[in-house]
N, C-alpha and C positions, 0 to 999 in steps of 0.2 A: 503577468502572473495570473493562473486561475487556482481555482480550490473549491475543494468537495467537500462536505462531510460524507461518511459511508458508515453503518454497523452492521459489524462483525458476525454474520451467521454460523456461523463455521463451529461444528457441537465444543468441537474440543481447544476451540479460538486459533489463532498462529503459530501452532508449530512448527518445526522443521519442515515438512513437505510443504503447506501449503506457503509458508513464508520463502521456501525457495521456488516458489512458482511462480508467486508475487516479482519474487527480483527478479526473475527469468522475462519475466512482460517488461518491466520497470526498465530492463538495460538496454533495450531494444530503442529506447530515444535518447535523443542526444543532448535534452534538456535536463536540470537538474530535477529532482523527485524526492520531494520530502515524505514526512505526515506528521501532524501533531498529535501527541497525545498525553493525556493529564500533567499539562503542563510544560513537557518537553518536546522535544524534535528528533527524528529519525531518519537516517537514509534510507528510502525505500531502495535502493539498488542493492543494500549491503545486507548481506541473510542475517550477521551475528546482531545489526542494527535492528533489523525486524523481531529478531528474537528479543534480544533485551529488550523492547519497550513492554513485555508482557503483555501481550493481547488478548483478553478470555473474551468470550460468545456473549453477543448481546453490547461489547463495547465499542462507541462510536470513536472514532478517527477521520480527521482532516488531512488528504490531500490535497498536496498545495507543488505545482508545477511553475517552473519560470524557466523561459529559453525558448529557440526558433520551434521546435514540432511541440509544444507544452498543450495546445487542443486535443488534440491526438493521443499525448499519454496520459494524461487525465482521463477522457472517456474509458481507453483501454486497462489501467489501472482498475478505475470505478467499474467495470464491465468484468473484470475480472473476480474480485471483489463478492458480486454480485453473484456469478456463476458458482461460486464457493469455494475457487481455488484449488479444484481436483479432489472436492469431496465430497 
């Protein structure tokens, strides 16, 4: 298992586009893809997941990967992330 914290650049936080962008990288390994957030847990792979945790700008979230490529989607998640998600 690894894990990241990350916050949320993104002006107008996780919405629809950049949350299914998110999942779009997230589905691509075959490890499982969480994140934590104020106190709950999220499928990064599932958009309505990402949605519902209510993401606004400036909010940090844990990435947390466990399974055989979980290096890999961790960076790429985090790297994603970081990029702003297509916006």
């Amino acid at each position: 298992m690894v894990s990241q914290k990350v916050t949320i650049k993104n002006p107008t936080g996780l919405h629809l586009r950049p949350a299914g962008i998110l999942c779009k990288e997230a589905v691509k390994y075959n490890c499982l893809i969480t994140f934590n957030f104020k106190g709950g847990t999220a499928n990064a792979k599932s958009v309505l997941s990402v949605l519902g945790a209510c993401i606004k700008s400036g909010d940090t979230i844990e990435f947390v990967c466990e399974g055989e490529d979980e290096e890999q989607a961790l960076e790429a998640v985090v790297a994603a992330v970081a990029n702003g998600l297509g916006e």
